[in-house]
N, C-alpha and C positions, 0 to 999 in steps of 0.2 A: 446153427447149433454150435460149430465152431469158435464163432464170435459168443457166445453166450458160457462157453466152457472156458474159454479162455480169460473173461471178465471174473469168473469166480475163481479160477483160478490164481490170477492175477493180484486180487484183490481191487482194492482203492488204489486209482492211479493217481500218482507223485505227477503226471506229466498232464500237457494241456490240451483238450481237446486236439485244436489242432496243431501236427509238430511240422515243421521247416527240418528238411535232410539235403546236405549237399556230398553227393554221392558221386565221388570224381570231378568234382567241376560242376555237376550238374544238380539243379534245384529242383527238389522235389515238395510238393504241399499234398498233407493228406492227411487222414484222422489217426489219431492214438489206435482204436479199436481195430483197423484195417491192419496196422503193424503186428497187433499181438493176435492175429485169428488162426497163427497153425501153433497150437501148442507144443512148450519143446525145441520149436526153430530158434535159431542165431539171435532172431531181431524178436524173438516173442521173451525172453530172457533177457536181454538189453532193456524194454520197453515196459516191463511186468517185475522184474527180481530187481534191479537197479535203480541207482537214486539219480534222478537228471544230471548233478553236478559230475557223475562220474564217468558220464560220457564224454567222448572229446567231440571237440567245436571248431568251426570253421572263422574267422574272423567279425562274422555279423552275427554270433551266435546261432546259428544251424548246426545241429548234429551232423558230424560227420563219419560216412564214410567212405575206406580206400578201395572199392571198387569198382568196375565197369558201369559208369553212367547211363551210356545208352541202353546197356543191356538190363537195367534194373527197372525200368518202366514195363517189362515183360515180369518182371517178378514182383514189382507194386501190383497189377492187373489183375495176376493170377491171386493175390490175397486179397484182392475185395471179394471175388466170390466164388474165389478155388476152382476155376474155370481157365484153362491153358486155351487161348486162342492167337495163333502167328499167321503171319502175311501166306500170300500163298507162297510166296519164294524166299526164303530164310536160309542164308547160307552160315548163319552164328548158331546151329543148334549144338553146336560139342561146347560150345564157349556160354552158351546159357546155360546148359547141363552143368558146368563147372559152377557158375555162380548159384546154381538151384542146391548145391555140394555144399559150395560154403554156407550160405544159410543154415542150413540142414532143416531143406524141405524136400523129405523123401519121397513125397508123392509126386512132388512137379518134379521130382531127378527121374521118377519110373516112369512116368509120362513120356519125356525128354528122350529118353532110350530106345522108344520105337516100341515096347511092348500095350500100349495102353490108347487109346483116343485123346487126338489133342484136337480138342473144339473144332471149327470151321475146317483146319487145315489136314483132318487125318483123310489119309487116302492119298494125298496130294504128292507128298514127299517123304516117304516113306524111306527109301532108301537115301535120304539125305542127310547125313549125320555130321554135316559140317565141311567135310572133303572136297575138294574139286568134284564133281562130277565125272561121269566115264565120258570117253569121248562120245559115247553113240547119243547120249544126253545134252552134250556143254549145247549151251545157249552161243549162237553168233552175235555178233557182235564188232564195237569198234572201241580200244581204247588207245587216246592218247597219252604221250611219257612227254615230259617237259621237265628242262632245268635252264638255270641262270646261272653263268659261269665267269670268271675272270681269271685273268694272266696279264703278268705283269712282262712284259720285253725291255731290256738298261740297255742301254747304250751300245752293247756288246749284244747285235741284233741274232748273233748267232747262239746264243745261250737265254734261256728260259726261266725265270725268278720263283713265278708261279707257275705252274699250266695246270690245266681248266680247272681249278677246284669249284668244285661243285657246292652249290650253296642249299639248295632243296631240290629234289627231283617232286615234280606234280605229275597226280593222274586226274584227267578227265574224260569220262565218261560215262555209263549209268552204274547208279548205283549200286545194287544187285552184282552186275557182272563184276567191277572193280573191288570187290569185298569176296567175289568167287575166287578172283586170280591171285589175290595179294593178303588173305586173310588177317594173319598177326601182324604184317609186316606197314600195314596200312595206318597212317595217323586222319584222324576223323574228327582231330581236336579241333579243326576250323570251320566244320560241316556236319556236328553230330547227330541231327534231329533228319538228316534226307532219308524222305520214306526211300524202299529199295527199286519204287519203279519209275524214281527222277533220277534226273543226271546232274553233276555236280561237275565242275573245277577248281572245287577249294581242298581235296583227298592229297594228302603228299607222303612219302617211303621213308621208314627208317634205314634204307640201303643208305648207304657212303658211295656204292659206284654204280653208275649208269647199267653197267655189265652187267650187273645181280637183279635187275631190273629186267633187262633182255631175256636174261637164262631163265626168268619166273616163266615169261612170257609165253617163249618157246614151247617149253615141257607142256602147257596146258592148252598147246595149239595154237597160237595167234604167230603171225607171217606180218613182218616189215613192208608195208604198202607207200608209205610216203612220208618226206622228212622236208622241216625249214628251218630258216638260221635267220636272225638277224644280229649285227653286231653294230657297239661303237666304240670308238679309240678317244682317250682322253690324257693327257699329260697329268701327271702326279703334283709339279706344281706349273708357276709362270713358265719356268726357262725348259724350253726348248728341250733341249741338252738331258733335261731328266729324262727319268723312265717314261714309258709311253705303258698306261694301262689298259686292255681289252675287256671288254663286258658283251656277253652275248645270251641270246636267247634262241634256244632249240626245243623244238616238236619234233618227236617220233611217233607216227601214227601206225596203229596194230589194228591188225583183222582176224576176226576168225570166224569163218564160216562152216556150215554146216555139213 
């Protein structure tokens, strides 16, 4: 009925059956009528009141928008047939809530909030609003911390040019847990599609220092079990005499058990 209100509502659409959206990075395909079925939302106004030309575009002509990629394949889902169904373990529900906000699809926001049935997964997580978990809850686990570093040593072996700048800190390990511990702080941009119950080492931190990384760690219960290092030393040029450059790679392994 909603797809049917919305169509006369709507009128004659300007737009082609099917539309290309590139939502963060991410490529979405799906019908016109799926976008405009909650009447009054964000994208049912976009796709119903608006003329094609006056939407902005992405470089291959996709409609775009600047929103959470991943998270919009939960809110494409729930507009084919107004049905909220999540993993059993979802630790993005405050951050879908938010996107269910900007659209202004009030239904999936009250849904969202814990008062209402959300398909498969009600019952399940109930108290899960996106937060850490309480200790008596957290899942154990194992994640590793990893970075690639270099410093530079001149001549002058007692004085330091660079030391250790830090070029990316990585996290690997499962999915689900490393999105429990590092929420916002998480880039997901090299691995956006891992369901939440694979593991992954392509996740890396918008931290600057190792240390912000640690203190996440801590507070949510994971204990420093084991660390490696490899390094190599390379001269900046031919002579000798230059600076001597150091490049290394470090794993920090975290535990946290039950």
């Amino acid at each position: 009925m909603a797809l049917a209100e919305a169509s006369k509502q709507g009128g004659e659409s300007k737009f082609p059956d099917i539309v290309e959206l590139n939502v963060g990075g991410q490529v979405y395909v799906t019908r016109h009528q799926t976008l405009v079925a909650v009447p009054d939302s964000l994208l049912w106004r976009m796709f119903s009141r608006r003329a094609p030309q006056e939407l902005a575009r992405d470089g291959k002509g996709r409609v775009f928008l600047d929103r959470d990629g991943f998270l919009f394949r939960y809110v494409l889902d729930y507009l084919r047939d107004l049905t909220l169904v999540l993993p059993d373990y979802f630790p993005e529900r405050s951050r879908l809530r938010r996107e269910a906000d900007f659209f202004q699809l009030r239904e999936l926001a009250e849904r969202l909030s814990g008062d209402g049935s959300v398909g498969e997964e009600a019952g399940r997580g109930d108290a899960d609003d996106g937060r850490p978990p309480e200790a008596d809850s957290r899942k154990s686990g194992y994640i590793t911390v990893g970075y690639r570093g270099s410093y530079t040593i001149g001549r002058d072996t007692q004085t330091d040019a660079k030391f250790r700048r830090v070029a990316r800190i990585t996290v690997c390990g499962k999915t689900a847990l490393a999105k429990e511990v590092f929420g916002d702080t998480l880039n997901e941009s090299r691995d956006p599609d891992r369901p939440p119950e694979r593991y992954t080492s392509r996740y890396y931190l918008k931290y600057n220092f190792l240390e912000q990384a640690f203190d996440r760690l801590t507070e949510v219960g994971f204990r420093m079990v084991a660390c490696s290092s490899t390094g190599t030393c390379a001269y900046a040029s031919n002579d000798p005499c230059e600076d001597k450059i150091w490049t290394s790679y470090t794993e920090y392994v975290f535990c946290r058990e039950q």
